[in-house]
C-alpha positions as CSV (number, residue, x, y, z in Angstrom):
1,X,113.4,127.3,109.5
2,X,116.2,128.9,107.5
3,X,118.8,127.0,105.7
4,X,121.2,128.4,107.8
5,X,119.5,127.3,111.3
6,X,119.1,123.6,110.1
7,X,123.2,123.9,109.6
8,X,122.8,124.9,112.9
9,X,120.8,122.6,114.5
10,X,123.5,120.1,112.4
11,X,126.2,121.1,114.2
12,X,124.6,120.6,117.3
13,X,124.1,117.0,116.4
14,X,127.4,116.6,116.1
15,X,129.2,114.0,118.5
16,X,132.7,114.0,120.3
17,X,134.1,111.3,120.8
18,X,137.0,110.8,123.2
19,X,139.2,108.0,124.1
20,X,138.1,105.9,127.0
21,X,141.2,106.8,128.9
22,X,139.7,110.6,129.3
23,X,142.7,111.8,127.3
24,X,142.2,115.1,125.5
25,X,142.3,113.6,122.1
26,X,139.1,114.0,120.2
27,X,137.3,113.3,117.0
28,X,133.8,114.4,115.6
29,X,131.4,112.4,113.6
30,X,128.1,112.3,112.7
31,X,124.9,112.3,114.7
32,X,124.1,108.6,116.3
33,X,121.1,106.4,114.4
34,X,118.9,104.5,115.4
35,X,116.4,103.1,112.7
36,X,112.9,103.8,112.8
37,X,113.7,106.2,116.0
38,X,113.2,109.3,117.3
39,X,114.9,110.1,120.4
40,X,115.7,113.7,122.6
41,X,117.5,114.2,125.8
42,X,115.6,114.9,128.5
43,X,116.5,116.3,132.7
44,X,117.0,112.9,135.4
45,X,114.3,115.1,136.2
46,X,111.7,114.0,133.8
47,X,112.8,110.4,134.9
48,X,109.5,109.6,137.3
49,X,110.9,107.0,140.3
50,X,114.5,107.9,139.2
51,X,115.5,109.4,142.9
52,X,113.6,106.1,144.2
53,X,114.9,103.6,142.5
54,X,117.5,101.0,144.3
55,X,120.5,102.3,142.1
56,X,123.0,99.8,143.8
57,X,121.6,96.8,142.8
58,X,121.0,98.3,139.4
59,X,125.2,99.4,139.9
60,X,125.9,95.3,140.6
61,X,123.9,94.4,137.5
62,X,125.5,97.1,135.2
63,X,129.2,96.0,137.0
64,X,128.2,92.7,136.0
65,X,127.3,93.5,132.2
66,X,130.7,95.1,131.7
67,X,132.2,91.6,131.9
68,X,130.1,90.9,128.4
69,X,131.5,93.7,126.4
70,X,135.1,92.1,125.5
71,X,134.7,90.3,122.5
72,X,131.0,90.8,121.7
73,X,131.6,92.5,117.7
74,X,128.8,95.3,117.3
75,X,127.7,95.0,113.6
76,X,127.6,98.9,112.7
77,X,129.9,102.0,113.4
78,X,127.3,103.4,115.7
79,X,127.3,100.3,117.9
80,X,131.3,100.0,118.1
81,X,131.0,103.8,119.0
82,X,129.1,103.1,121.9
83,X,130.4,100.2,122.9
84,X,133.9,101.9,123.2
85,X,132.1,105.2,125.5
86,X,130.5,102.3,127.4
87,X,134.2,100.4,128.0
88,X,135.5,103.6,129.5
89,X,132.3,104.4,131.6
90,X,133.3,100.7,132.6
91,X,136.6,101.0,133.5
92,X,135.0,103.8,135.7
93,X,132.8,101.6,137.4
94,X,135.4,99.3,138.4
95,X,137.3,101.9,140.0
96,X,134.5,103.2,142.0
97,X,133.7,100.0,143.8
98,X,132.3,100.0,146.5
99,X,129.4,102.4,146.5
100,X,126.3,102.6,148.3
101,X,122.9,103.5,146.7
102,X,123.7,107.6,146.5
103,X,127.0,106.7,145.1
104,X,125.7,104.3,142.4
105,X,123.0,107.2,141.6
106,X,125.7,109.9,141.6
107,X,127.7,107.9,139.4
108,X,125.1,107.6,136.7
109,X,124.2,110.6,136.6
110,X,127.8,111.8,136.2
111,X,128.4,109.1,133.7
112,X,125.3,109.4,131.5
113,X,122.9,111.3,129.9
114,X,118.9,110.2,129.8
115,X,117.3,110.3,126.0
116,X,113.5,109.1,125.8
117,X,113.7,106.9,122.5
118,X,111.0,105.2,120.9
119,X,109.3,104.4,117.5
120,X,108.7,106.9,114.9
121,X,105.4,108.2,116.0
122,X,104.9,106.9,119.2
123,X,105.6,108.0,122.6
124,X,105.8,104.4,124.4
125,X,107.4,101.6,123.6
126,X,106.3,97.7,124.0
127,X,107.4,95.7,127.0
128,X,106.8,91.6,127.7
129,X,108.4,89.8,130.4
130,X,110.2,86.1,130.8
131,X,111.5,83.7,133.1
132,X,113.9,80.4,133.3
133,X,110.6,77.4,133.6
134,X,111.1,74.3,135.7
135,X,110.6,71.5,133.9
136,X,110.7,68.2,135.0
137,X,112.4,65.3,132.5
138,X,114.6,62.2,131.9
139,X,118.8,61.8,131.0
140,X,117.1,58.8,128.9
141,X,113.9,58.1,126.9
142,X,110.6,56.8,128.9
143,X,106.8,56.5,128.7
144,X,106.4,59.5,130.4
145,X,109.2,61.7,128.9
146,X,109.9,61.5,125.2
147,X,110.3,64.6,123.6
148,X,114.1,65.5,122.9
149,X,115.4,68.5,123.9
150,X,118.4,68.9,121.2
151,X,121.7,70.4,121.2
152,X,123.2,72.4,118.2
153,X,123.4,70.2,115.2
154,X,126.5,69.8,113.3
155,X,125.1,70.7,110.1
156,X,123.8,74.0,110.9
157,X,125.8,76.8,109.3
158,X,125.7,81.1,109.2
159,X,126.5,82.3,106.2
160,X,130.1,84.0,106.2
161,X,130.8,82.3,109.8
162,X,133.2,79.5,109.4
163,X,134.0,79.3,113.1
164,X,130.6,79.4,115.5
165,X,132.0,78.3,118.9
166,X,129.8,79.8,121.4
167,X,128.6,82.5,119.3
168,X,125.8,82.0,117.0
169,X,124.4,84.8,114.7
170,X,120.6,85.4,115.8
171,X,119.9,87.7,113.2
172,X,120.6,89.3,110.5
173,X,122.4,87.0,108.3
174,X,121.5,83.3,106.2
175,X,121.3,80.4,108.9
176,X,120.6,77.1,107.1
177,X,122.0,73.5,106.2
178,X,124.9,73.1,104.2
179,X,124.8,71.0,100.7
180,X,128.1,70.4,99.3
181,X,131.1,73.2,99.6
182,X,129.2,76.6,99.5
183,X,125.4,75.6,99.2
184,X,123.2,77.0,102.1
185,X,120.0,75.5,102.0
186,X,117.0,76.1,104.5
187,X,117.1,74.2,107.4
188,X,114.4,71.9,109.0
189,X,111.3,73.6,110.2
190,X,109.8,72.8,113.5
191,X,107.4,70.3,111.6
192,X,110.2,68.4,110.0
193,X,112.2,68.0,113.3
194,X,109.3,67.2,115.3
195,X,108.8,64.4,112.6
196,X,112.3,62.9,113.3
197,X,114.9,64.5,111.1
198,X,117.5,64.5,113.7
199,X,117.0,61.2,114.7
200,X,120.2,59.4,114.7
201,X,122.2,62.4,115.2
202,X,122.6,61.6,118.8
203,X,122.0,65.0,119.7
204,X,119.6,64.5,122.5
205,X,120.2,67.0,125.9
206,X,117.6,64.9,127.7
207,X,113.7,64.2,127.6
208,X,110.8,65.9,128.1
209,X,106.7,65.2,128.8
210,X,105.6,66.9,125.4
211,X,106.5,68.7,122.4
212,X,104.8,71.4,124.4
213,X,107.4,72.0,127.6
214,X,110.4,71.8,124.6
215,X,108.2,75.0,123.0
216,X,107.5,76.9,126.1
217,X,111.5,76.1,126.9
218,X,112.8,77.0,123.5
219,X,110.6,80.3,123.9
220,X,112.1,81.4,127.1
221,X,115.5,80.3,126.3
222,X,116.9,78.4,129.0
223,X,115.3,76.3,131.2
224,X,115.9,74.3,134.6
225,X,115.0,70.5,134.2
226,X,114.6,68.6,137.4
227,X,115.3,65.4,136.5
228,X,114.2,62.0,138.1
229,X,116.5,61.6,140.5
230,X,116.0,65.0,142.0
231,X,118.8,67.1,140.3
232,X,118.7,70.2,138.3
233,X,119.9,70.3,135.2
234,X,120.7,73.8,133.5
235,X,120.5,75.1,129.9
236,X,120.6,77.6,127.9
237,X,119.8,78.8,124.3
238,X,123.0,77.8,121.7
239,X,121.5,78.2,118.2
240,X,118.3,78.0,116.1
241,X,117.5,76.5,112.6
242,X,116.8,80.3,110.5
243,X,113.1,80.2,110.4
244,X,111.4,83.4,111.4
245,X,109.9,83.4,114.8
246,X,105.8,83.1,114.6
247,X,104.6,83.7,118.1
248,X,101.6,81.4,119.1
249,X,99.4,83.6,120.5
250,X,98.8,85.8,117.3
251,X,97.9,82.0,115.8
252,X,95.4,81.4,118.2
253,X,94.1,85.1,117.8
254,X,93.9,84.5,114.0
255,X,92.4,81.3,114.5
256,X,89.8,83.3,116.7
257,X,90.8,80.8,119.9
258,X,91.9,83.4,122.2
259,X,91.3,87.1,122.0
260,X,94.3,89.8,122.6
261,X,93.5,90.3,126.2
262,X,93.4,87.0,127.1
263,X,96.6,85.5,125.4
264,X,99.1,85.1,127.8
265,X,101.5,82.0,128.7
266,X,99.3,80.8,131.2
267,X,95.8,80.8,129.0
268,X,98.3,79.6,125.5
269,X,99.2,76.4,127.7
270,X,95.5,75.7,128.6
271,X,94.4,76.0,125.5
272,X,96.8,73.6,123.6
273,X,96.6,71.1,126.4
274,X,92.7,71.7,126.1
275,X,93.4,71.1,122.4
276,X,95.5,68.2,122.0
277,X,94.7,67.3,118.4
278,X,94.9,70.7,116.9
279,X,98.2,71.8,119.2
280,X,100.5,70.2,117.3
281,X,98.9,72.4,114.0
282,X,99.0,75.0,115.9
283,X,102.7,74.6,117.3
284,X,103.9,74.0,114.2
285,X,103.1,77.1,112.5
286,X,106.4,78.6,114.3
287,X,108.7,77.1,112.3
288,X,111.7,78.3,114.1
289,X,113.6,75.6,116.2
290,X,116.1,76.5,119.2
291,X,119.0,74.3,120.2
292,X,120.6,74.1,123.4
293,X,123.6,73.8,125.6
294,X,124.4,72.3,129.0
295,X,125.1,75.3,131.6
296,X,127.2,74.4,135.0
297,X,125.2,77.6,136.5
298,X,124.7,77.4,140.3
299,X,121.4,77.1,141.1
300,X,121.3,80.5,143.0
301,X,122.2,82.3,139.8
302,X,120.0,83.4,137.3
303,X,119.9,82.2,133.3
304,X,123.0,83.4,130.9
305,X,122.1,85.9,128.5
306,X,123.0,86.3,124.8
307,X,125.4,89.0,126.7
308,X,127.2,86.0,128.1
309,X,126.4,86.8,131.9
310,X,123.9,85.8,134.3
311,X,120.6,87.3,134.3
312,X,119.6,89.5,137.1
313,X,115.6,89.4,138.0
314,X,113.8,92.8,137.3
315,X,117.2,94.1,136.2
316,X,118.5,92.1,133.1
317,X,116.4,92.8,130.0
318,X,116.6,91.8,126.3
319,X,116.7,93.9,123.0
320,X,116.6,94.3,119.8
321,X,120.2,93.7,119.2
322,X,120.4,94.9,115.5
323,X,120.0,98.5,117.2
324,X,121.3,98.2,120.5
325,X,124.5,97.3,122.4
326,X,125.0,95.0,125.1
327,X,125.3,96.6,128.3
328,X,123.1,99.5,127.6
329,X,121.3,101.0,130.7
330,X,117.4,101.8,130.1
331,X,115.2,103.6,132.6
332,X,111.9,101.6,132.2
333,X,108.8,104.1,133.2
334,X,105.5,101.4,133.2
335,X,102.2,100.5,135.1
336,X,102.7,96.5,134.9
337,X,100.5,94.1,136.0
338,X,103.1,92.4,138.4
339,X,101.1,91.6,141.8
340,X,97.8,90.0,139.6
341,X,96.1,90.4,136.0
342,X,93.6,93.3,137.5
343,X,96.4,95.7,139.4
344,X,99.1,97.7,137.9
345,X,102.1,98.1,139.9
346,X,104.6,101.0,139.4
347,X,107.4,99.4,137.5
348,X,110.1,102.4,137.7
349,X,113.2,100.7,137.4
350,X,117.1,100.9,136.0
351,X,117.5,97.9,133.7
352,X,120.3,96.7,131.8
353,X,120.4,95.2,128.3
354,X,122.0,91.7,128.7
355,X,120.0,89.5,126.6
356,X,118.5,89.5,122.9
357,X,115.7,87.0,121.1
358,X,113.8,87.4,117.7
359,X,110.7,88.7,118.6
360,X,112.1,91.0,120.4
361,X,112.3,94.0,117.3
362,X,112.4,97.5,117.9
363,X,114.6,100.4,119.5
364,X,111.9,100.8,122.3
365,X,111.3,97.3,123.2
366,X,112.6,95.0,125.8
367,X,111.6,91.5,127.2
368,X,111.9,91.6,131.1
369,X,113.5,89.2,132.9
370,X,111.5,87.5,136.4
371,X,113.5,85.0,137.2
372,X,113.0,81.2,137.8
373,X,110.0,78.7,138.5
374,X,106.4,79.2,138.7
375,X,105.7,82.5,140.1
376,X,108.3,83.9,137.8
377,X,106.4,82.2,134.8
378,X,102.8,83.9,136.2
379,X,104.0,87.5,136.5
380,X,106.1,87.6,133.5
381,X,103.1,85.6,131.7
382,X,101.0,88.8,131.9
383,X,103.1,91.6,130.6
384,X,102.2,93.1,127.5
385,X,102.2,96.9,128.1
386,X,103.4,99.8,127.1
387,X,106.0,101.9,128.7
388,X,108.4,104.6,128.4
389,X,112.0,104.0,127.5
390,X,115.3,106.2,128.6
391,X,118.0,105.5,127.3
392,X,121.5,106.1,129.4
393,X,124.2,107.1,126.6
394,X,127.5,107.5,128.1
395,X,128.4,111.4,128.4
396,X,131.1,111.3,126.1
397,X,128.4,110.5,123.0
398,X,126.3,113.2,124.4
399,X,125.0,115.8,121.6
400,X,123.9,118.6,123.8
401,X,127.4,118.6,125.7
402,X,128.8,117.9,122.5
403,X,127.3,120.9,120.8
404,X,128.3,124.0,123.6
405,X,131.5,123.5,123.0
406,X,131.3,123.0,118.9
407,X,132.0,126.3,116.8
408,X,128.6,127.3,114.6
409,X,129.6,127.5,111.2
410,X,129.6,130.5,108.9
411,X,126.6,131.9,107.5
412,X,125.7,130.5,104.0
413,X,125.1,132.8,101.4
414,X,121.3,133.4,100.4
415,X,120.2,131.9,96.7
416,X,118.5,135.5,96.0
417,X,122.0,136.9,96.9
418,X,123.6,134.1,94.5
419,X,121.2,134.6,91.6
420,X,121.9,138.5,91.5
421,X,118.1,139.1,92.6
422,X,116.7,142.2,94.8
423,X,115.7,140.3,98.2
424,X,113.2,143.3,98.8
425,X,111.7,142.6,95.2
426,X,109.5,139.7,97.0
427,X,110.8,136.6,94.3
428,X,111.5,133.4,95.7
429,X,113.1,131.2,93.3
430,X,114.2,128.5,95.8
431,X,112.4,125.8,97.1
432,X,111.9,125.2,100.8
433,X,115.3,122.9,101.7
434,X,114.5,119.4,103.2
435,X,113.7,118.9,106.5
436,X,116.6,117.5,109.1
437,X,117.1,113.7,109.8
438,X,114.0,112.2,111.5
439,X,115.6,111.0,114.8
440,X,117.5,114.3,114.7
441,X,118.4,115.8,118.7
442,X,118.2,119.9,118.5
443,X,119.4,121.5,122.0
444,X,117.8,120.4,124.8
445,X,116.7,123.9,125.4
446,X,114.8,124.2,121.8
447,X,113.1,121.1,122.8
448,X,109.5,121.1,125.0
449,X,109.6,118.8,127.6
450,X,108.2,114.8,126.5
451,X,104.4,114.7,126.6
452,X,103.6,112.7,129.9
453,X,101.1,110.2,129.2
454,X,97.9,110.0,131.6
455,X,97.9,107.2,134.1
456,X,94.8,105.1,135.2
């Protein structure tokens, strides 16, 4: 490719943003990033299940997400600069109600633009699902339920926060314990709180049957507990204590306990209850700790996500949040094994990003929400599976749109030209230039068509 057709391509790239209100005011910026991604925009076409998915109820989830996106502060220029498109797509949304189902599919398709994303490399993405357990436990301390579940401590800091509230920082900046006026020191591991370091504190939510049910609750990230009396009490993730996130099963594989295929919520749980004097070795090799925080949820309405609303089953999902924004519509293209371990069901559905956690890493990965109780915890126990990822960018961030309308700049001059050389002499005293940005989008018309993978 010529120097002067990568400038091309470039201005392609190029994205124009206008103001939410649909005013003609405009300004151009760079290409969008994602890191580690490659991404191209693709037809609704090349979107297998689009035409039958059940785009109203996907509609009511997105309507819902829109709530979450005042106040929520995007750490990078790309995010605020979809976050704003997305604001305006909302404001849209709000006018439009009520639709039916071809109305909610008309208005994503005029509001949106599909672009497969996924690692550099790759051609899938990762998907896992969860669920809100039912747990049963204790407002007080018992033989039979002992195990705290905790509330945020007072002592737990983010570095360069000085007033949490609500919000707590799950990643990317220096959680810990404070020591004096400006020390940050690590906080206590999962060992050292298990051991009683918080005793005293008076931070206890309520009581569990075992160290275990706190894990598998602190892993899913809220939790029902159905206490002795018969009622339900709600909560939901607040905080954690800064240790990285060391998922269990990859312990037990390591340890040669379980193998890949059979790690899953179901068989981790057998095994440590199987186990009972090398769980708490086990458990403890995840050092990080999650705090909690009493929710007066309904019971009819699902868990709150780190988005702030409630979670929709099969339609809320959670990201990596250092790449994406809340409220982000994904079409999710996967064979899941949903109805039992042995049969893959068509999974070809409108999501929308509502919720984050720190395994989940990666601009084509996403934790699936199932809902509540134990049928929940059984199907989203078993996914582990690849899947392809579409992104919906709102059509104002759109690159191919974005690029008909962008003048091509003028032809740069060649370096034999610039060096005084004959171009029919044959010398060729330049280098080839380097190539364009990885995650680069050229016209959708340069680009073939995304490779579809073989099904079983």
């Amino acid at each position: 490719m010529t120097a002067h057709s990568r400038l091309i391509c470039a201005s392609v790239l190029l994205i124009s943003l206008c103001s939410a209100s649909g005013a003609v005011r405009c300004e151009t910026v760079g290409p969008l990033e994602f890191r580690g991604a490659q991404y191209q925009p693709v037809d609704w076409s090349d979107l297998d299940g689009w035409a039958d998915d059940d785009h109203a109820a996907a509609f009511a989830t997105f309507l819902d997400g829109c709530r979450g996106l005042n106040g929520k502060r995007p750490p990078s220029a790309e995010m605020t600069e979809i976050t704003e498109a997305l604001k305006g797509v909302c404001e849209r949304a709000q006018a439009a109600v009520p639709v039916d189902d071809s109305g909610a599919r008309k208005f994503f398709e005029e509001n949106f633009r599909p672009v497969q994303i996924s690692e550099l490399g790759e051609s899938d993405g990762f998907l896992t699902g969860y669920y809100e357990p039912v747990i049963d436990g204790s407002r007080v301390p018992t033989a039979e339920f002992h195990a705290p579940l905790y509330r945020r401590p007072p002592n737990l800091v983010a570095s360069g926060w000085r007033k949490l509230g609500d919000a707590f920082p799950s990643k990317g900046v220096k959680v810990g314990r404070r020591v004096g006026r400006r020390k940050i020191v690590p906080y206590y591991t999962r060992a050292e709180i298990e051991d009683g370091a918080l005793d005293g504190w008076h931070l206890e939510i309520c009581y569990l049957r075992s160290q275990l049910d706190v894990l598998f609750a602190q892993i899913q990230g809220s939790a029902r507990i159905r206490l002795e009396d018969g009622s339900i009490l709600r909560v939901n993730y607040d905080s954690y204590n800064g240790w990285p996130y060391t998922p269990i099963g990859r312990v037990l594989i390591d340890r040669g306990a379980l193998t890949k295929d059979q790690v899953s919520m179901q068989s981790i749980r057998r095994w440590m209850e199987a186990n009972p004097q090398e769980a708490p070795e086990v458990r403890r090799e995840n050092k990080s700790y999650v705090f909690f925080r009493v929710t007066d949820l309904p019971n009819e309405e699902g868990a709150v996500g780190g988005e702030g609303v409630p979670l929709v089953s099969g339609r809320s999902i959670a990201i990596d949040r250092a790449l994406h924004v809340y409220g982000t519509p994904f079409f999710i293209d996967a064979d899941l094994p949903i109805a039992n371990s042995k049969t893959a069901t068509k999974f070809q559905r409108l999501v929308i990003a509502q919720d984050t956690g720190s395994a989940i890493v990666g601009p084509a990965r996403a934790d699936i929400f199932f809902g509540a109780g134990d049928e929940a915890a059984r199907i989203a126990g078993r996914i582990k599976n690849p899947g392809r990822f579409f992104m919906l960018l709102p059509r104002g961030l759109d690159p191919v749109d974005a690029g008909r309308d962008m003048p091509l700049p003028a032809a740069r001059p060649s370096a034999t030209s610039i060096a005084g050389l004959d171009p029919s002499s044959g010398a060729d005293p330049t280098a080839e230039d380097p190539p364009p940005a990885a995650n680069a989008i050229p016209d959708a018309a340069a680009v073939p068509k995304p490779h579809r993978r073989h099904r079983r």
